[in-house]
LOMARBA-249018 format. One line per field, with one value per residue: residue in one letter; x, y, z of N, C-alpha, C in turn. Coordinates in Angstrom, 1 decimal, padded with zeros to 4 digits. Layout:
N
loro (a | ...);
nu (X | ...);
nv (Y | ...);
nw (Z | ...);
cau (X | ...);
cav (Y | ...);
caw (Z | ...);
cu (X | ...);
cv (Y | ...);
cw (Z | ...);
This chain:
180
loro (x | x | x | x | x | x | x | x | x | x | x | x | x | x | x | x | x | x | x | x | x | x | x | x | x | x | x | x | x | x | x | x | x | x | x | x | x | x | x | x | x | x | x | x | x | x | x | x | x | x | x | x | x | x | x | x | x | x | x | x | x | x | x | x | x | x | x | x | x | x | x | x | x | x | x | x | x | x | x | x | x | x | x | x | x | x | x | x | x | x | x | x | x | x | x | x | x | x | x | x | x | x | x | x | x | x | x | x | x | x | x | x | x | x | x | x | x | x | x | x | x | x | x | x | x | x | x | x | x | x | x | x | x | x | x | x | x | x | x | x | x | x | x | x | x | x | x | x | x | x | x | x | x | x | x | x | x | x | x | x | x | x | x | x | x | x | x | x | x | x | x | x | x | x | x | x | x | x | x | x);
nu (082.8 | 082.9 | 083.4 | 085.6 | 084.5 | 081.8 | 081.6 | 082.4 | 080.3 | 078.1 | 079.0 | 078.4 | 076.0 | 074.5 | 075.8 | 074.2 | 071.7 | 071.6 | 071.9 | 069.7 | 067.6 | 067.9 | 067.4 | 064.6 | 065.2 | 067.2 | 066.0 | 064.2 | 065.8 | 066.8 | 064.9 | 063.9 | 066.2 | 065.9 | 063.8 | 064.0 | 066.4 | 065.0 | 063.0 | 065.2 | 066.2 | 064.5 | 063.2 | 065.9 | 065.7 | 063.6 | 064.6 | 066.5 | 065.2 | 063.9 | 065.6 | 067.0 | 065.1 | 065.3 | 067.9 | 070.4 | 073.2 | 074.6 | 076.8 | 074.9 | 072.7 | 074.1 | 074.8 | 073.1 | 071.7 | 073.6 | 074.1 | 071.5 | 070.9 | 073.7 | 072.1 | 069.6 | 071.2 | 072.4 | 070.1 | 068.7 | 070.6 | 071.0 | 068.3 | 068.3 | 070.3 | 068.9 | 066.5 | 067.7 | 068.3 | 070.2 | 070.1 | 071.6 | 074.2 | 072.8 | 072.5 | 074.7 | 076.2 | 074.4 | 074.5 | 077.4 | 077.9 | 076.5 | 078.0 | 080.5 | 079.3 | 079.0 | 081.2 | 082.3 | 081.0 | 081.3 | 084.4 | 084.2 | 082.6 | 083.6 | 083.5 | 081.0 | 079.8 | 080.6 | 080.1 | 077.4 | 077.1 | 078.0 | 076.3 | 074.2 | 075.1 | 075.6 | 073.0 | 071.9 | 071.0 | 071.8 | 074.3 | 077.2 | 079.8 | 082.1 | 081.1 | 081.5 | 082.6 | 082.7 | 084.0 | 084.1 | 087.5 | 087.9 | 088.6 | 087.2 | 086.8 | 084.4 | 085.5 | 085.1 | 082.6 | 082.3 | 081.8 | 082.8 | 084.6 | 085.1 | 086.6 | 088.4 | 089.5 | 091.9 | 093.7 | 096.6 | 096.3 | 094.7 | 092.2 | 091.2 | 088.5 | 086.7 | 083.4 | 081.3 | 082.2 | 082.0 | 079.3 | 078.3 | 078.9 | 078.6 | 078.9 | 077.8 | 079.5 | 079.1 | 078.0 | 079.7 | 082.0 | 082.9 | 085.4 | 086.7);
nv (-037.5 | -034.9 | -035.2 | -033.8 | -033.6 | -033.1 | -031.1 | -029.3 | -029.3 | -028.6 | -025.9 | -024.8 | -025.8 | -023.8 | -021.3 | -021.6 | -021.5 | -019.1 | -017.0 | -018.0 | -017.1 | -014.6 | -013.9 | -012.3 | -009.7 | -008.2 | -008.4 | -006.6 | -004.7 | -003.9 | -003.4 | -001.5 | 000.9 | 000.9 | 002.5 | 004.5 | 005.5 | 006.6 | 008.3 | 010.5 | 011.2 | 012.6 | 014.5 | 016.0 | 017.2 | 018.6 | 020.6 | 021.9 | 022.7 | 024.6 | 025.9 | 027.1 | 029.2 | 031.2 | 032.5 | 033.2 | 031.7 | 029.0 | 028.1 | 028.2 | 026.3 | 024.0 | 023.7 | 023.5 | 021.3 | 019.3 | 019.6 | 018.8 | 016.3 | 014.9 | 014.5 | 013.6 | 011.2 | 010.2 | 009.8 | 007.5 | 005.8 | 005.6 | 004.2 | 001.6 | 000.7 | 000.4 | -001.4 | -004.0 | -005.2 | -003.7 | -001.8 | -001.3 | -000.5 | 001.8 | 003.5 | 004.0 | 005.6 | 007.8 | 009.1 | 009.6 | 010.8 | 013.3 | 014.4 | 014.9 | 016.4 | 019.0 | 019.9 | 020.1 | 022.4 | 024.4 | 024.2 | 025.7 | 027.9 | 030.7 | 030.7 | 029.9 | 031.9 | 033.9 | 033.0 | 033.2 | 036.2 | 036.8 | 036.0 | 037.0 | 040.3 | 039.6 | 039.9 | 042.0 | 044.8 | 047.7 | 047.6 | 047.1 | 045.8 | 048.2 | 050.5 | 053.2 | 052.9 | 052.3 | 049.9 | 049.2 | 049.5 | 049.8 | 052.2 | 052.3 | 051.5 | 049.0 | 046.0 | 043.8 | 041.1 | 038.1 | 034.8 | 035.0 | 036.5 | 040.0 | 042.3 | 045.4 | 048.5 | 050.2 | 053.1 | 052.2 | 049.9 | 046.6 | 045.6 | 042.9 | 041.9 | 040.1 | 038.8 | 038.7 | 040.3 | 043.1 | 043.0 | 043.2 | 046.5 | 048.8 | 051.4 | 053.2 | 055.4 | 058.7 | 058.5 | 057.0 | 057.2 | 057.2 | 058.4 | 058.1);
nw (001.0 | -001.1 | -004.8 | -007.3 | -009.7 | -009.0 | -007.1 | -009.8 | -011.3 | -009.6 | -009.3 | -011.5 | -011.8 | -010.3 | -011.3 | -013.5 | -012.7 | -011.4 | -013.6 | -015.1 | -013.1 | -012.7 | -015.7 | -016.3 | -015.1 | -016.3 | -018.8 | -018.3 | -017.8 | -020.1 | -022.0 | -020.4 | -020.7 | -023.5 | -024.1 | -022.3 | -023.5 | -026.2 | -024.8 | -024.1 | -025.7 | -027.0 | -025.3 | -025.4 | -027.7 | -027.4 | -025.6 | -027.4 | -028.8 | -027.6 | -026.1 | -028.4 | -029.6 | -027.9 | -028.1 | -030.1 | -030.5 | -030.6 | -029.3 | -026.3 | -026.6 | -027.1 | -024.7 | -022.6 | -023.7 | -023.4 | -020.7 | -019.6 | -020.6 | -019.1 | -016.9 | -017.0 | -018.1 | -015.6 | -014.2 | -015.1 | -015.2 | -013.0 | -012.0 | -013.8 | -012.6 | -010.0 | -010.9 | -012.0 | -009.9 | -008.2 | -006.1 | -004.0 | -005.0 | -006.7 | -005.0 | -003.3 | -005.4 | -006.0 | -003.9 | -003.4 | -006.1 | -005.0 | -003.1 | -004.8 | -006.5 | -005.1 | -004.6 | -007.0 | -007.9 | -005.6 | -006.0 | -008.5 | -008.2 | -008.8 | -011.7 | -012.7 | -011.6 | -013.1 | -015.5 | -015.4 | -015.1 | -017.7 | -019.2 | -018.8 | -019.3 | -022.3 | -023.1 | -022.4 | -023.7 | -023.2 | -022.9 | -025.2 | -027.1 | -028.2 | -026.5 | -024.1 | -021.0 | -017.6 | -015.3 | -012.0 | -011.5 | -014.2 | -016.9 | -019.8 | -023.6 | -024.3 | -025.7 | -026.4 | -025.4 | -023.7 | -022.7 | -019.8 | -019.8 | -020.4 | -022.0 | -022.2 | -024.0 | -022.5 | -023.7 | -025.0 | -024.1 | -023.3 | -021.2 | -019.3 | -017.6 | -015.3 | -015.6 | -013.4 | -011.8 | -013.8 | -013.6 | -011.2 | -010.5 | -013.1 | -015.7 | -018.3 | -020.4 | -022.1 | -025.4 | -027.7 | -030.8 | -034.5 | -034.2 | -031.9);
cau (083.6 | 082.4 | 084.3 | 086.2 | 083.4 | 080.3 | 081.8 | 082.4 | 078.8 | 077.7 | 078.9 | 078.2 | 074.9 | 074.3 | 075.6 | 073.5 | 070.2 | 071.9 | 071.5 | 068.1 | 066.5 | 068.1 | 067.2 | 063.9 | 065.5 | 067.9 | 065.6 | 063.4 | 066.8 | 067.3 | 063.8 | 064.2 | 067.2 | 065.9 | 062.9 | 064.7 | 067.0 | 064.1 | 063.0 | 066.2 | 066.6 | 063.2 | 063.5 | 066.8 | 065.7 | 062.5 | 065.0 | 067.3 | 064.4 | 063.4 | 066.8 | 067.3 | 064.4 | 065.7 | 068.8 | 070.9 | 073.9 | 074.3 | 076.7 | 074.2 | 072.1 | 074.5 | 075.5 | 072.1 | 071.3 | 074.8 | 073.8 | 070.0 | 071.3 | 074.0 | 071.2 | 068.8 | 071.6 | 072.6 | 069.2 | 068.5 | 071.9 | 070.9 | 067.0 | 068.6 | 070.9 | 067.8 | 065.8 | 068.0 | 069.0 | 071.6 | 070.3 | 073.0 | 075.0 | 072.4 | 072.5 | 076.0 | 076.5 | 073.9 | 075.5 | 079.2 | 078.1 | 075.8 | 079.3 | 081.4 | 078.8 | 079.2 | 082.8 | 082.8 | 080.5 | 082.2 | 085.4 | 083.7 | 081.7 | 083.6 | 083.2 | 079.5 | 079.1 | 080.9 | 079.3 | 076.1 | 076.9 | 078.2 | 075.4 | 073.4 | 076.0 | 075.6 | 071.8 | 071.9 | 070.8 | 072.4 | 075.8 | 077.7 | 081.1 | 082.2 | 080.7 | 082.6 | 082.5 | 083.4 | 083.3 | 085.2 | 088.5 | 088.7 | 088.1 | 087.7 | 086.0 | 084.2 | 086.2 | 084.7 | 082.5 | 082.6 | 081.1 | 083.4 | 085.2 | 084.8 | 087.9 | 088.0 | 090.7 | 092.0 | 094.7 | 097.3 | 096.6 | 093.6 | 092.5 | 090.4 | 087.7 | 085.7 | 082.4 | 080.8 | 082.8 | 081.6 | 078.1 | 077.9 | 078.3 | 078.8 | 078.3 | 077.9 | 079.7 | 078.5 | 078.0 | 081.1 | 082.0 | 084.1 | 087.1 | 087.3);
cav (-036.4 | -034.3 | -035.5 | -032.9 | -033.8 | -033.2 | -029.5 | -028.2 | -029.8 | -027.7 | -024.7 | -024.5 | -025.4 | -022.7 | -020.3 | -020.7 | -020.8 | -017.3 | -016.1 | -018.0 | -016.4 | -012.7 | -012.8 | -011.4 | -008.2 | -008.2 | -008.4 | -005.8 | -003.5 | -003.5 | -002.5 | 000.3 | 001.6 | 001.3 | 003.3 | 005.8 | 006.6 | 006.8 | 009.4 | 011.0 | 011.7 | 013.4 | 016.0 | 017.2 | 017.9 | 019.8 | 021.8 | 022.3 | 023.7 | 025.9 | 027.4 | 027.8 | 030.0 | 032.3 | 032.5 | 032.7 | 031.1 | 027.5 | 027.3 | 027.6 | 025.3 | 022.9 | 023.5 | 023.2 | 020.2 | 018.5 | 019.5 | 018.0 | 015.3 | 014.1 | 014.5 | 012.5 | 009.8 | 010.1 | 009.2 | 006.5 | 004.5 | 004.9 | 003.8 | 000.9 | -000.1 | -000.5 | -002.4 | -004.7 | -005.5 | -003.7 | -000.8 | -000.5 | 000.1 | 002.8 | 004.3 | 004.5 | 006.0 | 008.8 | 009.6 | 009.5 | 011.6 | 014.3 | 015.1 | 015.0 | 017.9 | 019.8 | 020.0 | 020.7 | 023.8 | 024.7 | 024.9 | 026.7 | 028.9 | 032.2 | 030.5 | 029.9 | 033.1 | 034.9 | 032.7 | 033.6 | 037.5 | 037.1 | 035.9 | 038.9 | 041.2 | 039.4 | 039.9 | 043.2 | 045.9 | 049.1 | 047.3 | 046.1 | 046.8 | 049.9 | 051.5 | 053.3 | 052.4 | 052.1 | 048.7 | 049.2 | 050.9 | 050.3 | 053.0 | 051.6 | 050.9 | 047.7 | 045.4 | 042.6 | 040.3 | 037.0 | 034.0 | 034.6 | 038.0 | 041.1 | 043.2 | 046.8 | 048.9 | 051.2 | 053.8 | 051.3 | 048.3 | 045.6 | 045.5 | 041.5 | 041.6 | 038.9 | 039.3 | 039.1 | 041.8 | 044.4 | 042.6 | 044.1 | 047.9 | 049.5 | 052.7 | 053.5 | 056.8 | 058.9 | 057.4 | 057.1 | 057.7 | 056.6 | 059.3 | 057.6);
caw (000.5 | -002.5 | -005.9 | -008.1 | -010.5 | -008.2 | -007.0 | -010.5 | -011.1 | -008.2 | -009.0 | -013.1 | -012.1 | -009.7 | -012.0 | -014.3 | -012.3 | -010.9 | -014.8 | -015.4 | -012.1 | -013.3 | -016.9 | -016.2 | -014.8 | -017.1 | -019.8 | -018.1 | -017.5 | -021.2 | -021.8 | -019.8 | -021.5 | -024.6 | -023.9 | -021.5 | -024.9 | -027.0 | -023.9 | -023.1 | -026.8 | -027.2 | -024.5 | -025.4 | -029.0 | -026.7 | -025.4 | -028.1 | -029.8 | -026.7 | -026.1 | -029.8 | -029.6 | -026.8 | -027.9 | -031.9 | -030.2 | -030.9 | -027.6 | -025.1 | -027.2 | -026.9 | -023.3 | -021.9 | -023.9 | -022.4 | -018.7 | -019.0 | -021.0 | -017.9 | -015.2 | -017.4 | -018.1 | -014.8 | -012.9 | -016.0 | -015.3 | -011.5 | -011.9 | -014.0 | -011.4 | -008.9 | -011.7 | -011.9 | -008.1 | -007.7 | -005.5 | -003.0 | -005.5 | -007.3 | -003.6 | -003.2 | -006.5 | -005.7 | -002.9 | -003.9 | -007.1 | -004.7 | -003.0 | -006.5 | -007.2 | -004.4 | -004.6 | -007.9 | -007.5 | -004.5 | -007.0 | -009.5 | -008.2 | -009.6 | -012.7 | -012.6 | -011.2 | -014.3 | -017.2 | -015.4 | -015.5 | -019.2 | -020.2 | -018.7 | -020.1 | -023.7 | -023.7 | -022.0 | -025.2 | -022.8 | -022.7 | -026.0 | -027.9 | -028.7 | -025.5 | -023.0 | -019.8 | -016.5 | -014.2 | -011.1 | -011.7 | -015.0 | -017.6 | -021.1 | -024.4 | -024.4 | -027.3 | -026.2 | -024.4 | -023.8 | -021.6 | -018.7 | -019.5 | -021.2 | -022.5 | -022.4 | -024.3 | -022.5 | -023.9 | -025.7 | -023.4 | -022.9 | -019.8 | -018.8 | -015.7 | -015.5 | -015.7 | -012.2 | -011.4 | -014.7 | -014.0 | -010.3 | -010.7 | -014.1 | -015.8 | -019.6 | -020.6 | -023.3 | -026.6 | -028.9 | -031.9 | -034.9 | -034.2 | -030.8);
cu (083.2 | 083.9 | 084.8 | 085.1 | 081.9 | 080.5 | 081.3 | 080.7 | 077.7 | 077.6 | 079.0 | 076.4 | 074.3 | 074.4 | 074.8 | 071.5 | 070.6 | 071.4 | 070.2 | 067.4 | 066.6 | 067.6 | 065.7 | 063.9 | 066.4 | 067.4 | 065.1 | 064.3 | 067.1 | 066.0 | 064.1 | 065.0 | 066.7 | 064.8 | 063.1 | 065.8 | 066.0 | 063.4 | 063.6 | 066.3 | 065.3 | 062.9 | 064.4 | 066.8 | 064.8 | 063.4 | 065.8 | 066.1 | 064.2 | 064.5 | 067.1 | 066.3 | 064.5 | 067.4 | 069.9 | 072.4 | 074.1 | 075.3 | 076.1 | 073.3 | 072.8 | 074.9 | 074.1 | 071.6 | 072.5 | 074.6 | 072.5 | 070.3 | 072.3 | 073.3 | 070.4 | 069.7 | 071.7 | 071.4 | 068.7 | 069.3 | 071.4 | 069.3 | 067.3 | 069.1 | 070.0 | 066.5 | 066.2 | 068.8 | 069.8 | 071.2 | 070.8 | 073.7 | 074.4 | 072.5 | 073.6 | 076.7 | 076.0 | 074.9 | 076.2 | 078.8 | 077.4 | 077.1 | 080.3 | 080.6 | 078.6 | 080.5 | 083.2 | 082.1 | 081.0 | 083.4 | 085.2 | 082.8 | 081.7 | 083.3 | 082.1 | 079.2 | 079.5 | 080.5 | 077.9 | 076.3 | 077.3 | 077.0 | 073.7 | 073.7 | 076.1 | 074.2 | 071.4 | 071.7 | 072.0 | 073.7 | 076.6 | 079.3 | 081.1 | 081.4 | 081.6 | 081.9 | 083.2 | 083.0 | 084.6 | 086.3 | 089.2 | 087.8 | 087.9 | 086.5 | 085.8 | 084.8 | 085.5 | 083.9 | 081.6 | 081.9 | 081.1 | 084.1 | 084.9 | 086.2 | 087.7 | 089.4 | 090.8 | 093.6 | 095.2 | 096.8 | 095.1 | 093.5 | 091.2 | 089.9 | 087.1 | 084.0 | 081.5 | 081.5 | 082.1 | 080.3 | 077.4 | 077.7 | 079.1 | 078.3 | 078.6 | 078.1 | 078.9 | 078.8 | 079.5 | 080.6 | 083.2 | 085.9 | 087.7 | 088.1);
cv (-036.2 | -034.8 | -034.0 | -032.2 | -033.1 | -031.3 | -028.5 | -028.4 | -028.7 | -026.3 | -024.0 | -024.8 | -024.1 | -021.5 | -020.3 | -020.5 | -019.8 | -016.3 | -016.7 | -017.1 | -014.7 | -012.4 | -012.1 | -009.8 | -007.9 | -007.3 | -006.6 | -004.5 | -003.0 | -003.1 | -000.9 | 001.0 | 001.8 | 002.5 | 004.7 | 006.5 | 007.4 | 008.4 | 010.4 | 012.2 | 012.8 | 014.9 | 016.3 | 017.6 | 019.1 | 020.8 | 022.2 | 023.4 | 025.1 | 026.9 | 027.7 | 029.5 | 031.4 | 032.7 | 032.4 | 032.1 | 029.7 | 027.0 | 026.8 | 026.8 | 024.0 | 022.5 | 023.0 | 021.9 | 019.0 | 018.3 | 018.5 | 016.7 | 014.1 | 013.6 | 013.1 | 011.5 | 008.9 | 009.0 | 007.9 | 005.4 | 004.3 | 004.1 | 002.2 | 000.1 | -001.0 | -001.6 | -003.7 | -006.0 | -005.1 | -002.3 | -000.5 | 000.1 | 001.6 | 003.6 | 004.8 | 005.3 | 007.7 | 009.4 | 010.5 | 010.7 | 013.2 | 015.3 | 015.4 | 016.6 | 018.7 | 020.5 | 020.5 | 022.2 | 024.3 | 025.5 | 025.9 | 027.6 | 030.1 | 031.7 | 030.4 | 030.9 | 034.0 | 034.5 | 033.0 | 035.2 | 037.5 | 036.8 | 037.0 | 039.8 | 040.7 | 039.5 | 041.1 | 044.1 | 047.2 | 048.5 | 046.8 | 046.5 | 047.6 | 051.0 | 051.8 | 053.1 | 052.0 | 051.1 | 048.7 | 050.4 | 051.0 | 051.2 | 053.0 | 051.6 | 049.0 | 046.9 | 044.1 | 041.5 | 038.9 | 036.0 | 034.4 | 035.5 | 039.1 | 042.3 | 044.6 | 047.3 | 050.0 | 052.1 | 052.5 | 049.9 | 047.5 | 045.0 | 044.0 | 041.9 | 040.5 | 039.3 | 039.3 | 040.1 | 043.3 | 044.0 | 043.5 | 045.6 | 048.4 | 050.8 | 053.5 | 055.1 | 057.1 | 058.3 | 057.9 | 057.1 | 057.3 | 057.4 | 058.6 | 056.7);
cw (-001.0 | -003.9 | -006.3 | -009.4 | -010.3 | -007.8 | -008.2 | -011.0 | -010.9 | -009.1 | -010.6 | -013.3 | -010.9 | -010.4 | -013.3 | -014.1 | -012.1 | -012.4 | -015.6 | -014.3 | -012.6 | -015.0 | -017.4 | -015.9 | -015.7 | -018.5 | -019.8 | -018.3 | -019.0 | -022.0 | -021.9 | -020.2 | -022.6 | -024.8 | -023.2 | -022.5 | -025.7 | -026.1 | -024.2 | -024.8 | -027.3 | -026.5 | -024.6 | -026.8 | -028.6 | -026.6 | -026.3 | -028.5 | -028.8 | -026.5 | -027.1 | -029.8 | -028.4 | -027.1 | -030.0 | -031.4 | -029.7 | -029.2 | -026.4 | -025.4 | -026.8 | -025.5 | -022.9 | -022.3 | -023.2 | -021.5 | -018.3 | -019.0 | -019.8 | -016.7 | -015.6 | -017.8 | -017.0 | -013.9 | -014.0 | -015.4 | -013.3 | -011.3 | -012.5 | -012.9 | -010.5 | -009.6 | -011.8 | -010.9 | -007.8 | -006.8 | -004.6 | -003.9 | -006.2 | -005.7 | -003.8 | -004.4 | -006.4 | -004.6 | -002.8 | -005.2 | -006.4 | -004.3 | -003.5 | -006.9 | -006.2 | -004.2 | -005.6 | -008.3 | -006.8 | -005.4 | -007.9 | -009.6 | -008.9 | -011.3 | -013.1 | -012.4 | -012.6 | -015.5 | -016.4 | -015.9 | -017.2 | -019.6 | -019.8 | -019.2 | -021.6 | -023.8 | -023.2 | -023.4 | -024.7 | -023.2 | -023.8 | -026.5 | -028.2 | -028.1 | -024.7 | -021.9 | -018.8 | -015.1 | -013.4 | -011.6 | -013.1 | -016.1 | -018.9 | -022.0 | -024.5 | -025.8 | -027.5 | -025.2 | -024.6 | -022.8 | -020.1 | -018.4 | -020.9 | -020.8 | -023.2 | -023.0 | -023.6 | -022.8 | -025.3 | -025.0 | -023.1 | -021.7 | -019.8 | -017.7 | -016.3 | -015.2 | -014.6 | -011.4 | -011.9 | -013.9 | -012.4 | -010.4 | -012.4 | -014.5 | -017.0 | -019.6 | -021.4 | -024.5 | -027.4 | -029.9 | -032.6 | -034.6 | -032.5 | -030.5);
């Protein structure tokens, strides 16, 4: 019968062949990270620069560098995972996160769909403030527009559409003027 002695023996030297046989992946995993920052960080200054250059609005600068930035942390932390043995777990993570992003597009589609038209309708030249116009049923001076909506005055009152709405049919009146 095994002593009290001889078990913990056992099972303090097991653990630490388990962390001599792994600290070659280990090592390798931390590697990889350090060189996938040095990466990660390199192509989102690329794009910073590229969308700077399409664009004098430091938001979508920073949004676009945010979105690349989670994909490329995203497939890093899961390329990691499988570097270092643990690819069930980088599997099940892909997975679990493919259907997290289906769901959450799914949710947000009108919202995706109206920061896409805003930002048609904010680079549009025909369409800007202080045009009149008519999207749908409403009849108004443009006051404003925005990522997600564009606010028309009409009469006394501010009328909100959202912008996949104006973005489908519209129709610039004649030009204004300051007495208007």
């Amino acid at each position: 019968m095994p002593t009290v002695s001889s078990v913990v023996n056992d099972t303090v030297q097991g653990f630490v062949d388990g962390i001599v046989a792994a600290l070659p992946k280990i090592l390798a995993g931390i590697v990889f990270l350090v060189i996938a920052y040095a990466v990660i960080r390199t192509v989102l200054w690329g794009v910073g620069v590229v969308v700077s250059r399409t664009t004098d609005q430091e938001i979508y600068v920073q949004f676009a560098r945010t979105l690349i930035g989670v994909f490329l942390w995203f497939g890093a932390i899961l390329a990691f995972l499988t570097l270092v043995g643990l690819p069930s777990i980088a599997a099940a993570l892909g997975t679990a996160s493919g259907f997290l992003a289906l769901g959450v597009s799914y949710a947000l589609s009108g919202m995706l769909a109206d920061a896409v038209a805003g930002i048609y309708l904010l680079r549009d030249p025909d369409f800007n403030p202080g045009d009149r116009v008519v999207a749908g049923d409403t009849d108004g001076t443009v006051s404003e527009i925005e990522l997600r909506k564009t606010r028309f005055d009409v009469g006394d009152d501010v009328v909100v559409r959202a912008n996949a709405e104006v973005e489908k049919k519209w129709t610039k009146k004649g030009e204004t003027t300051a007495s208007e």
